[in-house]
N, CA, C and O atoms as a GROMACS GRO file, in nm:
protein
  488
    1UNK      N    1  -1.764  -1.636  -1.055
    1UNK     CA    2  -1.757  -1.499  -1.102
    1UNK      C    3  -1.616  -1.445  -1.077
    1UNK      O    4  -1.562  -1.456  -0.967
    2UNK      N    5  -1.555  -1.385  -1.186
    2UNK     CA    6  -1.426  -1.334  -1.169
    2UNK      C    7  -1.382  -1.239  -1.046
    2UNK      O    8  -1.480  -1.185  -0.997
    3UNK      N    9  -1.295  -1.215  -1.001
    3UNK     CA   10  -1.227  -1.096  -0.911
    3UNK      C   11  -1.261  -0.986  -0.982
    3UNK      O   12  -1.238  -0.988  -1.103
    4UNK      N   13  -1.329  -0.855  -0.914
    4UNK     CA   14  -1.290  -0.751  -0.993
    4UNK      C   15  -1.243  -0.611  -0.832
    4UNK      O   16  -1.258  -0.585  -0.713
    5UNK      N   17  -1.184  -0.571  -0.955
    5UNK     CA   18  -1.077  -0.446  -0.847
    5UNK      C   19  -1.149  -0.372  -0.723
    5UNK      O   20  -1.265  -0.337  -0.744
    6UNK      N   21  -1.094  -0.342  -0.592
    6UNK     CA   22  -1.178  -0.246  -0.536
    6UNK      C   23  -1.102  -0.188  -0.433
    6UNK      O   24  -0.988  -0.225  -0.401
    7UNK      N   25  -1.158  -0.108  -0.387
    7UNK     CA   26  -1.062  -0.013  -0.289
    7UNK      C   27  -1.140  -0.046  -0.114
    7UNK      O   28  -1.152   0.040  -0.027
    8UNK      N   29  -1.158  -0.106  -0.110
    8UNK     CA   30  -1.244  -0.154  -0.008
    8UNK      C   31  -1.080  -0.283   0.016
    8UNK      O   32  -1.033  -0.368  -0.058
    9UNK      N   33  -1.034  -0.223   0.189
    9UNK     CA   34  -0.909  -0.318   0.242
    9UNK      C   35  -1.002  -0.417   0.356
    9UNK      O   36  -0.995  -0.366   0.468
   10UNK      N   37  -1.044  -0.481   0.356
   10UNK     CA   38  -1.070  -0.570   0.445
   10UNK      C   39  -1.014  -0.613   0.528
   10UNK      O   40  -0.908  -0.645   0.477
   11UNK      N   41  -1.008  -0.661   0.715
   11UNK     CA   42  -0.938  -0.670   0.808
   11UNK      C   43  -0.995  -0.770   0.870
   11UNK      O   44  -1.118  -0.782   0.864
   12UNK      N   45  -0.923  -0.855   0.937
   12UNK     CA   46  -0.913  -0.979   1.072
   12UNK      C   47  -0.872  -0.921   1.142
   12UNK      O   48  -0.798  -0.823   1.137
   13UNK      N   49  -0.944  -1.009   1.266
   13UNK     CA   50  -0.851  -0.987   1.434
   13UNK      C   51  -0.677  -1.008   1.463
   13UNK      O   52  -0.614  -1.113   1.448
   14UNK      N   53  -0.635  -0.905   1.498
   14UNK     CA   54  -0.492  -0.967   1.523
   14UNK      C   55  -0.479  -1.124   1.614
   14UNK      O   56  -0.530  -1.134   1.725
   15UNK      N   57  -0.438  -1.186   1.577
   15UNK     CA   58  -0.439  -1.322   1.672
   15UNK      C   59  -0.351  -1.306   1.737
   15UNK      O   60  -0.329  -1.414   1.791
   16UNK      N   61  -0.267  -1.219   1.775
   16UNK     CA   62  -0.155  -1.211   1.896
   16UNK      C   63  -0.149  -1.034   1.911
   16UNK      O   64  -0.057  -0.957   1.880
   17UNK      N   65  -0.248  -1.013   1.954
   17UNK     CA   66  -0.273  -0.878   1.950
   17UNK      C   67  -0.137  -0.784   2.088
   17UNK      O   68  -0.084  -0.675   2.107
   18UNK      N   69  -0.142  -0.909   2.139
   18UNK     CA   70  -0.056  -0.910   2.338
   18UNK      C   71   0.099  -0.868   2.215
   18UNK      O   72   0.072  -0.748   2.220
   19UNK      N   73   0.181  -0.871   2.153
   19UNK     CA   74   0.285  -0.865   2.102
   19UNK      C   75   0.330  -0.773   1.941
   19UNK      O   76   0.258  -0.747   1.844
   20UNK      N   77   0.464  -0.746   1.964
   20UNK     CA   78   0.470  -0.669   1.821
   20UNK      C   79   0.522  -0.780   1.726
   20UNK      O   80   0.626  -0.828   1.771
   21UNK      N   81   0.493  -0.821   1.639
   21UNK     CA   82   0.544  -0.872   1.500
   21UNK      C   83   0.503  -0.821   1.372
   21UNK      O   84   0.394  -0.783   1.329
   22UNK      N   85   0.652  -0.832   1.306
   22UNK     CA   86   0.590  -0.737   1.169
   22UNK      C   87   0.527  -0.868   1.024
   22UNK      O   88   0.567  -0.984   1.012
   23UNK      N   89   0.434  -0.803   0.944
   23UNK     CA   90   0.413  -0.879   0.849
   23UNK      C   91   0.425  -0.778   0.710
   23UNK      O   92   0.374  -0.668   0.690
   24UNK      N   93   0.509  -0.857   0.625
   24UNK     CA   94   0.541  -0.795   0.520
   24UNK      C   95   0.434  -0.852   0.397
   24UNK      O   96   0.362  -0.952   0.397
   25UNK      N   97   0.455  -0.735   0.282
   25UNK     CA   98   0.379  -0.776   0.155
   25UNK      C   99   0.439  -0.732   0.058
   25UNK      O  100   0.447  -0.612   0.032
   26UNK      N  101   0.499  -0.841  -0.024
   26UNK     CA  102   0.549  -0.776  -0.169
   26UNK      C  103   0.461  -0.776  -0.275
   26UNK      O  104   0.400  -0.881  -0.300
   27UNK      N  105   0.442  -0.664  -0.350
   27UNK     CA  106   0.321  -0.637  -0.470
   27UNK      C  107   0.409  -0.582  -0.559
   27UNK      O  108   0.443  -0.463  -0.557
   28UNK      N  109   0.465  -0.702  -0.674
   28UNK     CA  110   0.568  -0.676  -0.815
   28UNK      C  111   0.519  -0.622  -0.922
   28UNK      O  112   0.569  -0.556  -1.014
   29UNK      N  113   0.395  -0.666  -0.895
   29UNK     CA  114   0.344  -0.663  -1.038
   29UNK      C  115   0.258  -0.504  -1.053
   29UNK      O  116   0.169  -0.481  -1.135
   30UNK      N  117   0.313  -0.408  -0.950
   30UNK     CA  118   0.151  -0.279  -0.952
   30UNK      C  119   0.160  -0.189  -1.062
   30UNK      O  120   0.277  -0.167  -1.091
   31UNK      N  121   0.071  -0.125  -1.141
   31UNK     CA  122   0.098  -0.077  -1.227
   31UNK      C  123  -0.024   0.067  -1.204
   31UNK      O  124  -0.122   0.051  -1.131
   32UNK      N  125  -0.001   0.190  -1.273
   32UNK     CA  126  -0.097   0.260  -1.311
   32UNK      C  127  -0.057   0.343  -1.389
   32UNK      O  128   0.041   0.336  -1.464
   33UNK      N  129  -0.169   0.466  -1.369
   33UNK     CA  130  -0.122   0.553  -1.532
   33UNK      C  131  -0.063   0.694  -1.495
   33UNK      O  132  -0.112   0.771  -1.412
   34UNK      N  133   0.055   0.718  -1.573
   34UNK     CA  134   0.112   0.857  -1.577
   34UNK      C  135   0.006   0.955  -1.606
   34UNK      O  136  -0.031   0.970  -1.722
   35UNK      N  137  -0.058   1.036  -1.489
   35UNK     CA  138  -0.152   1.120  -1.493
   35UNK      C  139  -0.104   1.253  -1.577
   35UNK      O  140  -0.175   1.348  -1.546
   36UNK      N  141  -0.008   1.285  -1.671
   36UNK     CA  142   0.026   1.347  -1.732
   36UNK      C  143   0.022   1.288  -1.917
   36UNK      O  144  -0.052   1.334  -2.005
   37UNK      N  145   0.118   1.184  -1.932
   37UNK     CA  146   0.060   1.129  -2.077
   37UNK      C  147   0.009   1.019  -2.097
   37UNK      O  148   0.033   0.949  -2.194
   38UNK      N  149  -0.104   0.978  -1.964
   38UNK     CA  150  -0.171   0.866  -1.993
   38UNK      C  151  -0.155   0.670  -1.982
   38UNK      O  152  -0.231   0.580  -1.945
   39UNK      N  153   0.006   0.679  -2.044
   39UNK     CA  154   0.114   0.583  -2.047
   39UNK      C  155   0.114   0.468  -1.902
   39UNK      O  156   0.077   0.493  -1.787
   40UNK      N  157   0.156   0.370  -1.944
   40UNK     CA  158   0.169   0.301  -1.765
   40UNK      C  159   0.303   0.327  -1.653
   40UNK      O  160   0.424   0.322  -1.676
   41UNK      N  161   0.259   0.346  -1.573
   41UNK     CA  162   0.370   0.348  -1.483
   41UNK      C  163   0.354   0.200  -1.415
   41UNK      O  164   0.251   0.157  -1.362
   42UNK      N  165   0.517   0.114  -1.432
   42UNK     CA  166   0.504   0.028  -1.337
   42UNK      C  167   0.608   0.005  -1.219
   42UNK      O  168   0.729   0.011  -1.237
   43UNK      N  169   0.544  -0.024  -1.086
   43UNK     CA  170   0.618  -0.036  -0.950
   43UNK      C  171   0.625  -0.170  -0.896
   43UNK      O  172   0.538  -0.250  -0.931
   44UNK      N  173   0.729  -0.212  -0.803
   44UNK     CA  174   0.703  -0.298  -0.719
   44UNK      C  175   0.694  -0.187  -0.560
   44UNK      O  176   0.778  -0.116  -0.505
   45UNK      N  177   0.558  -0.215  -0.533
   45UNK     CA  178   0.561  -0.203  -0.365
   45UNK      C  179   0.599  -0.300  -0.298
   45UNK      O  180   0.583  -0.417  -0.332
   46UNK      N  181   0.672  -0.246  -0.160
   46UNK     CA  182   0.694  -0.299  -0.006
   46UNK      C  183   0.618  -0.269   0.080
   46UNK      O  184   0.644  -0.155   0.117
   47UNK      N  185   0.525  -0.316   0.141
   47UNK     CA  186   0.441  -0.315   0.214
   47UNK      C  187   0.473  -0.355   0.411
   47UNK      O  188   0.418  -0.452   0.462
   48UNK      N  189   0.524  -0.304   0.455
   48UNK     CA  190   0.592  -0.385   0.565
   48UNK      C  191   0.495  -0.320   0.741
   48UNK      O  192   0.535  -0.210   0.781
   49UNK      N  193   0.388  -0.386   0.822
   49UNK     CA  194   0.331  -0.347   0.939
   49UNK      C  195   0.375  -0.440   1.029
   49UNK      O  196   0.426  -0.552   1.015
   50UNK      N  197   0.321  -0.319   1.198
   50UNK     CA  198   0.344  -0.431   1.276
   50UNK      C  199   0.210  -0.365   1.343
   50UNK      O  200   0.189  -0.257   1.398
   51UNK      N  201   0.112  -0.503   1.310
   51UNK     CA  202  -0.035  -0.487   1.382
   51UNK      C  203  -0.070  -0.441   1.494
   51UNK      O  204   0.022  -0.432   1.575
   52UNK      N  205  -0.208  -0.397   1.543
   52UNK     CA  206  -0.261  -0.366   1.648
   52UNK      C  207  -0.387  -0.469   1.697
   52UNK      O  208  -0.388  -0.574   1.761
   53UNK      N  209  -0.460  -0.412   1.655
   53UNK     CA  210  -0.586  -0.509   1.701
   53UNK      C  211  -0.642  -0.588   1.531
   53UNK      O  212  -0.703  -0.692   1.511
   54UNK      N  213  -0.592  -0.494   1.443
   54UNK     CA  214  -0.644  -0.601   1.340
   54UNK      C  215  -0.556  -0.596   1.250
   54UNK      O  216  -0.471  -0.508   1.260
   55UNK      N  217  -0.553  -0.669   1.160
   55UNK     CA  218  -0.457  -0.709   1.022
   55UNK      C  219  -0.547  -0.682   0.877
   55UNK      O  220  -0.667  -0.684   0.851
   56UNK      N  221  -0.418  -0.657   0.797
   56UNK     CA  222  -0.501  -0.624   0.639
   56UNK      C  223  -0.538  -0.788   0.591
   56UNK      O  224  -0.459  -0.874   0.631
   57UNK      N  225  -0.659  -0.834   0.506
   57UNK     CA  226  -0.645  -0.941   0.484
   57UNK      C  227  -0.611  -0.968   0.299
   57UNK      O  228  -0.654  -0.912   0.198
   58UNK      N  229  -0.547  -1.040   0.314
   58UNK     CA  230  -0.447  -1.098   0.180
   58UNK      C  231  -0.526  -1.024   0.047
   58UNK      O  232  -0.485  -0.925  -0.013
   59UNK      N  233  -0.660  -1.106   0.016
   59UNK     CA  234  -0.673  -1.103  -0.100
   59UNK      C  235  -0.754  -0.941  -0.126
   59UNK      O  236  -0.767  -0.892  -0.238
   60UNK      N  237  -0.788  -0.896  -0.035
   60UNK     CA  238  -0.841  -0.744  -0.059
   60UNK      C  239  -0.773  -0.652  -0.068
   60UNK      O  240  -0.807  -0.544  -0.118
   61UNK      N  241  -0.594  -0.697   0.009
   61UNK     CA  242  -0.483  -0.601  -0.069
   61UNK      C  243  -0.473  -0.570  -0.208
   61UNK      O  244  -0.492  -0.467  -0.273
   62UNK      N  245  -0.428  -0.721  -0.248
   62UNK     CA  246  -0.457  -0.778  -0.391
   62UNK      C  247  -0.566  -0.681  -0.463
   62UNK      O  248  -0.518  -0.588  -0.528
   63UNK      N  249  -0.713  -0.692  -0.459
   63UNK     CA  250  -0.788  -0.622  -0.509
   63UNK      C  251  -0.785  -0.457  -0.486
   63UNK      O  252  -0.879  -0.385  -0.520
   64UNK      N  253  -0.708  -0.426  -0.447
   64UNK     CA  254  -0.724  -0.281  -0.364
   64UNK      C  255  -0.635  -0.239  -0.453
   64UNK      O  256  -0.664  -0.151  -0.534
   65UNK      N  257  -0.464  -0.322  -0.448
   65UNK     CA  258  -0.377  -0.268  -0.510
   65UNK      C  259  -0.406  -0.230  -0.689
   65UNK      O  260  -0.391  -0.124  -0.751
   66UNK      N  261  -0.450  -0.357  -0.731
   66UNK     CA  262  -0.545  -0.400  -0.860
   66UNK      C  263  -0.648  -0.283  -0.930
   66UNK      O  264  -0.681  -0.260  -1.046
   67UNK      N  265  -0.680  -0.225  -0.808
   67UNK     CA  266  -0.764  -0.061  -0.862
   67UNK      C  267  -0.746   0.031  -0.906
   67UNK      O  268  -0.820   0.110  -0.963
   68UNK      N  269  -0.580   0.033  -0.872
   68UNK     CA  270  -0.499   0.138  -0.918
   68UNK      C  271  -0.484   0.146  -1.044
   68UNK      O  272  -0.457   0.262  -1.072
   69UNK      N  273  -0.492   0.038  -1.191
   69UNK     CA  274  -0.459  -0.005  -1.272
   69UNK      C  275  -0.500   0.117  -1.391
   69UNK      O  276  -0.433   0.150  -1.490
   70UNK      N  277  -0.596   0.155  -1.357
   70UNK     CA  278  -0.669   0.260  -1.449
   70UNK      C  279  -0.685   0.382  -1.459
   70UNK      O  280  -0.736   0.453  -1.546
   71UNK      N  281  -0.608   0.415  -1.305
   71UNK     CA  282  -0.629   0.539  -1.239
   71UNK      C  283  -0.503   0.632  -1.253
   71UNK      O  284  -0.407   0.590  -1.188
   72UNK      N  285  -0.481   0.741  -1.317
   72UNK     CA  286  -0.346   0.843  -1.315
   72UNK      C  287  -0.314   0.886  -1.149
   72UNK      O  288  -0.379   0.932  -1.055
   73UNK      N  289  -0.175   0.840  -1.176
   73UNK     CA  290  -0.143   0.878  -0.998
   73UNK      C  291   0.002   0.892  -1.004
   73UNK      O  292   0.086   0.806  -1.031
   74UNK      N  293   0.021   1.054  -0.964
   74UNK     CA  294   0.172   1.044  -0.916
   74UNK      C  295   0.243   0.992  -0.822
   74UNK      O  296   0.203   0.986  -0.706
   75UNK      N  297   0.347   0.951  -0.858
   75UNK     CA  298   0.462   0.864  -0.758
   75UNK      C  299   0.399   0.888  -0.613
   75UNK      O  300   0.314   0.817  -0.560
   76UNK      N  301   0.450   0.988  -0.566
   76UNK     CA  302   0.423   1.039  -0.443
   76UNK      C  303   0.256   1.057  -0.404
   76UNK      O  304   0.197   1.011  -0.307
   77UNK      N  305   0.220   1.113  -0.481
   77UNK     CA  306   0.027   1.050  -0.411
   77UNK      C  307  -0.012   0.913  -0.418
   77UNK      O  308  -0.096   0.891  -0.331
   78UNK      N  309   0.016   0.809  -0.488
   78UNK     CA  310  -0.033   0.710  -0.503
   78UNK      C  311   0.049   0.616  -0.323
   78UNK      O  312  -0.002   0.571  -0.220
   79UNK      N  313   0.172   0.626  -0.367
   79UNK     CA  314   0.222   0.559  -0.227
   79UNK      C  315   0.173   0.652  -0.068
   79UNK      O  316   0.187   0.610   0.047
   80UNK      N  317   0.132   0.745  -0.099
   80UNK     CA  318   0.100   0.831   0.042
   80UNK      C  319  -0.020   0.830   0.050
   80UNK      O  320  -0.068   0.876   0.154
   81UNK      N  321  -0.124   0.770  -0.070
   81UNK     CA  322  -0.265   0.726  -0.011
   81UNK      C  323  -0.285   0.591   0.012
   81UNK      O  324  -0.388   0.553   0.067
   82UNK      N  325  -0.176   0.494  -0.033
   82UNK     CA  326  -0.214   0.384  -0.015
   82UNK      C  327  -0.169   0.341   0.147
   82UNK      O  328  -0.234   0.258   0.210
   83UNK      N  329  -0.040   0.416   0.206
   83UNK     CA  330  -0.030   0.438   0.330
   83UNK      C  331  -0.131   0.472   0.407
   83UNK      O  332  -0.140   0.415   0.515
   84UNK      N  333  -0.225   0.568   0.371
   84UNK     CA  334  -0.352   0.666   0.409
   84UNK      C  335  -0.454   0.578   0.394
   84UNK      O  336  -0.553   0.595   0.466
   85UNK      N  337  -0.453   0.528   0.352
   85UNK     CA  338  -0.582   0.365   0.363
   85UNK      C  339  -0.571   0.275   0.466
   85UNK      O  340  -0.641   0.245   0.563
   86UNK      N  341  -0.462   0.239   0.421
   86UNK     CA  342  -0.391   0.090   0.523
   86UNK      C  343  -0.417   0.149   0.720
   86UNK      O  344  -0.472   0.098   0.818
   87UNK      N  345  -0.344   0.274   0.694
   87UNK     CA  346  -0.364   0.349   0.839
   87UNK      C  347  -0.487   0.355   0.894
   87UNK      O  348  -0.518   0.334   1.011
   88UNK      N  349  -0.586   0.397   0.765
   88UNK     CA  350  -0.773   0.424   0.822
   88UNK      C  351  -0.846   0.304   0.860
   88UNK      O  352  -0.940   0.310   0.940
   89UNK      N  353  -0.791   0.149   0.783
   89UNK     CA  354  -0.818   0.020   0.776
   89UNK      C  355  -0.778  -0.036   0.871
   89UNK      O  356  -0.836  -0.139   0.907
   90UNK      N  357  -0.664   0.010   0.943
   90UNK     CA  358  -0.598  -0.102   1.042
   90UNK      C  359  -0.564  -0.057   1.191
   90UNK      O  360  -0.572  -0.110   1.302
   91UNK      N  361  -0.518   0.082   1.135
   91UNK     CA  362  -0.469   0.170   1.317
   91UNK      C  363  -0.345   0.099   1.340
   91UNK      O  364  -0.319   0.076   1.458
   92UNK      N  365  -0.231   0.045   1.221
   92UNK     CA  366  -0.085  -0.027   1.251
   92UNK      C  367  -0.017   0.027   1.403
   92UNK      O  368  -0.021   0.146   1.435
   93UNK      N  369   0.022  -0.040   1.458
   93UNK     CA  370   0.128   0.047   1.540
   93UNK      C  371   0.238   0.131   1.438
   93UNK      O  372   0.253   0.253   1.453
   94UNK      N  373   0.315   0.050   1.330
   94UNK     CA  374   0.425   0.081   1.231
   94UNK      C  375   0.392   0.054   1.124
   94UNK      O  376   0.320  -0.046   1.121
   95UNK      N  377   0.418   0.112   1.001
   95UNK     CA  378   0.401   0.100   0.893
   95UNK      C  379   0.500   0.156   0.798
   95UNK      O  380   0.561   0.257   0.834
   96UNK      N  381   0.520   0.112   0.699
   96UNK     CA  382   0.607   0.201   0.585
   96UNK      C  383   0.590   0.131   0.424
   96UNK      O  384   0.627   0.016   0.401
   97UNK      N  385   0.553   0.186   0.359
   97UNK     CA  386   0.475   0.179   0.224
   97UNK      C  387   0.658   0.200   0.128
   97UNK      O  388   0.742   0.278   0.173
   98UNK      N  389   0.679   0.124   0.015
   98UNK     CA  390   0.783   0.150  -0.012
   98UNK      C  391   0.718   0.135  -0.202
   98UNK      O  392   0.681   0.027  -0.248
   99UNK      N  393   0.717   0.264  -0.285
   99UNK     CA  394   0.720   0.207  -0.380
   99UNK      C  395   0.810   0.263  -0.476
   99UNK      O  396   0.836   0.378  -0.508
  100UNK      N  397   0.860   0.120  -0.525
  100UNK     CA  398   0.984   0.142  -0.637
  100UNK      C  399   0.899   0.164  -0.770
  100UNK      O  400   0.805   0.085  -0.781
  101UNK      N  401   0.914   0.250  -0.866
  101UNK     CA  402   0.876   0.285  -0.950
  101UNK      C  403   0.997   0.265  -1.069
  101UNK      O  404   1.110   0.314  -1.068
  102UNK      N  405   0.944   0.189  -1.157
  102UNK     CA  406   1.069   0.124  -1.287
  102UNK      C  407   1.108   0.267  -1.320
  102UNK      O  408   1.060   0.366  -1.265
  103UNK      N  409   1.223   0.268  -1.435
  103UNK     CA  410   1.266   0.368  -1.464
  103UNK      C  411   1.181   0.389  -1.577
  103UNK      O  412   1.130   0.297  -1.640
  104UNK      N  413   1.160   0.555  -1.614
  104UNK     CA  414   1.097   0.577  -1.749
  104UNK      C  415   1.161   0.714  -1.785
  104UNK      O  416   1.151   0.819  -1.722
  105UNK      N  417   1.216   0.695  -1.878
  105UNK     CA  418   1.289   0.830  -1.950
  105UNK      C  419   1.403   0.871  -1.834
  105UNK      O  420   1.416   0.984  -1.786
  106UNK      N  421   1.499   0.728  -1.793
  106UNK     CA  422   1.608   0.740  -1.745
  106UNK      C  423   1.613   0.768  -1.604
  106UNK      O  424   1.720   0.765  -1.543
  107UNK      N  425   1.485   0.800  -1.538
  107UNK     CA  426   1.518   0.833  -1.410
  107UNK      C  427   1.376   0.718  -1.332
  107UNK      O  428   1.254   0.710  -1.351
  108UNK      N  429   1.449   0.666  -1.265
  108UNK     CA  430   1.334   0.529  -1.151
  108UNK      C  431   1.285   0.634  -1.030
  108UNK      O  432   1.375   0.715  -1.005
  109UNK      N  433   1.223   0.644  -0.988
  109UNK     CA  434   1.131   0.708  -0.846
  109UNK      C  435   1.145   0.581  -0.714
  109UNK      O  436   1.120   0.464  -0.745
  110UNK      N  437   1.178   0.607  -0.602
  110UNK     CA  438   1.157   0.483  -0.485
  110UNK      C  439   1.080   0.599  -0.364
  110UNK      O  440   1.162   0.672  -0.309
  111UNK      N  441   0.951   0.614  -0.328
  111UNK     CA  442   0.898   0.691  -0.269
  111UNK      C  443   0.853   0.616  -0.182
  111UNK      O  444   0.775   0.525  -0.213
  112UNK      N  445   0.902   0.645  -0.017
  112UNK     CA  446   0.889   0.557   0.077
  112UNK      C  447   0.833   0.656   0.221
  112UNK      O  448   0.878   0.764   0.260
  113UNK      N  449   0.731   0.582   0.271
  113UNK     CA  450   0.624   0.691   0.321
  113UNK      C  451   0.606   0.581   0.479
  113UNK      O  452   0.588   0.459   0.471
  114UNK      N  453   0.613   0.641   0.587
  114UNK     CA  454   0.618   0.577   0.728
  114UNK      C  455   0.550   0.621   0.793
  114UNK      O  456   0.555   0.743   0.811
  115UNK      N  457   0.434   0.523   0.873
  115UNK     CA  458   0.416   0.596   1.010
  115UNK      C  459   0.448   0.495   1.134
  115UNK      O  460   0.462   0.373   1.128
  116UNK      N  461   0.454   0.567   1.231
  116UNK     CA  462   0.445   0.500   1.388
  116UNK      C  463   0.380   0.571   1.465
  116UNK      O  464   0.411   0.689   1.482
  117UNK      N  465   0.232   0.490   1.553
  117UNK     CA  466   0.165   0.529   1.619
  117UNK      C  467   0.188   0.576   1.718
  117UNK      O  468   0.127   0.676   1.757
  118UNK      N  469   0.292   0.513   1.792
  118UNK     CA  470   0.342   0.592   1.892
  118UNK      C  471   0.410   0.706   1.913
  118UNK      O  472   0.440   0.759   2.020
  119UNK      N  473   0.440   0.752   1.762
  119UNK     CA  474   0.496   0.904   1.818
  119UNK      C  475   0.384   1.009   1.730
  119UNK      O  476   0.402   1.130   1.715
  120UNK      N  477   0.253   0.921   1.674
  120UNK     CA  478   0.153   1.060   1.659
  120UNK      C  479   0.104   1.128   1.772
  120UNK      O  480   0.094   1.063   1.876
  121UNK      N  481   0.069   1.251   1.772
  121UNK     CA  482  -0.018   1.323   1.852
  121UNK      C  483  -0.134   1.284   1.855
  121UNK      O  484  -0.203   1.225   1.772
  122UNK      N  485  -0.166   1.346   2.032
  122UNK     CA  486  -0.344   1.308   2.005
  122UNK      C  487  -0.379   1.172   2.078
  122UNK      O  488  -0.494   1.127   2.074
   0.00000   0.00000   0.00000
């Protein structure tokens, strides 16, 4: 049965939970729709954490990112919820969501959205 899209991020145990290392994710291919004329918008995201107790796992990024495909989303909401997921999914120590948005009608968007646990409140 084929893959189909979902917003559901799935997580593993960090296997070196004792240490910080970062793991990156490049996603070239993301695309969705200009919530104004419908049209595609396409991005490459940077995806770049450094785990806590658990990790995002590969192919449910993939499907997660993949959901977006149909959905109108501005520059700036789409990269600041997909940050807003990853954060609810994982509890990163660091994170920073980077998405380059191609150019359309002369001007490209790069909307880049960070957190670090250690300097939230609370």
């Amino acid at each position: 049965m084929p893959s189909q899209p979902s917003k559901e991020l799935q997580t593993f145990p960090n296997p070196a939970a004792d240490r910080d290392y970062e793991i990156a994710f490049d996603v070239p291919e993301f695309t969705c729709l200009c919530p104004l004329t419908g049209q595609p918008d396409f991005a490459r995201f940077k995806i770049t954490y450094v785990p806590d107790q658990t990790c995002i796992e590969l192919k449910s990024l993939k499907l997660y990112m993949w959901a977006y495909r149909n959905e109108g989303a501005f520059h700036e909401k789409v990269t600041n919820t997909i940050a807003d997921d990853i954060i609810k999914a994982i509890q990163p120590r660091k994170l920073t969501v980077v998405g380059d948005f191609f150019v359309r009608g002369g001007i490209g968007t790069i909307v880049t959205v960070t957190h670090d646990k250690s300097k939230q409140q609370g």
